[in-house]
C-alpha positions in Angstrom: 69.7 122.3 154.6 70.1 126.0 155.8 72.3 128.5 154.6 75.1 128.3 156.7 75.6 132.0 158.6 78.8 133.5 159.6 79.5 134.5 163.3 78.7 137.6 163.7 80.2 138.3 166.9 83.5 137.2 165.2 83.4 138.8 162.2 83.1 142.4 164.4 85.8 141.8 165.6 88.3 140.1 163.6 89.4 140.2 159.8 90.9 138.1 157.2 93.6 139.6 156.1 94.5 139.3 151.5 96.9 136.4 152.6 94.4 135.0 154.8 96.2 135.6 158.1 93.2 136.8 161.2 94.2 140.3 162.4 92.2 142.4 165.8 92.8 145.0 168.1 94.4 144.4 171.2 92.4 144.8 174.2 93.1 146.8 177.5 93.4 149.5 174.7 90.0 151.7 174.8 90.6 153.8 177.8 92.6 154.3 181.0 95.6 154.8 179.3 97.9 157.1 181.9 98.3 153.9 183.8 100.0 151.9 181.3 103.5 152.9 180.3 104.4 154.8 177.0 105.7 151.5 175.5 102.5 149.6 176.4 100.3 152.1 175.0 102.0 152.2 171.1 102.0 148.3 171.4 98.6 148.7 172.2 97.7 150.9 169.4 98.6 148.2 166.7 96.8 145.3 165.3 97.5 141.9 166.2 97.6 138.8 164.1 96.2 135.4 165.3 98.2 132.7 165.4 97.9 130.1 162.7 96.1 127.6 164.8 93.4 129.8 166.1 93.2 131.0 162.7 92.1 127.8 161.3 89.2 128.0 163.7 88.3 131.3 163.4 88.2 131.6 159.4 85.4 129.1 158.7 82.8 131.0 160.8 83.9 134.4 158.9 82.9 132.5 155.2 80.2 134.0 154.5 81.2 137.5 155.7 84.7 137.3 153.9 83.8 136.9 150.4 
């Protein structure tokens, strides 16, 4: 049986926090900013947690990366 291989793809863009809560950057967030309203923008500039169901799905392809 192969080693089993974490997403890669995933694991770019997402990360397992020390409590094991799944935290990424918000998109719409790279560029065009003098669009989006000053509020937008800070909310934009912080991380976002997962919530804990797509976390449960998420964390088992990260494994091998996470360790």
């Amino acid at each position: 049986m192969p080693k089993m291989k974490s997403h890669k793809g995933m694991a770019k863009r997402v990360k397992v926090t020390a409590r094991g809560k799944v935290r990424y950057k918000p998109s719409f967030a790279s560029h065009l900013m003098s669009g989006k309203s000053g509020d937008r923008v800070r909310r934009l500039r912080k991380p976002v947690l997962v919530t804990p169901v797509m976390a449960k799905k998420i964390i088992p392809r990260l494994k091998a990366v996470s360790r």
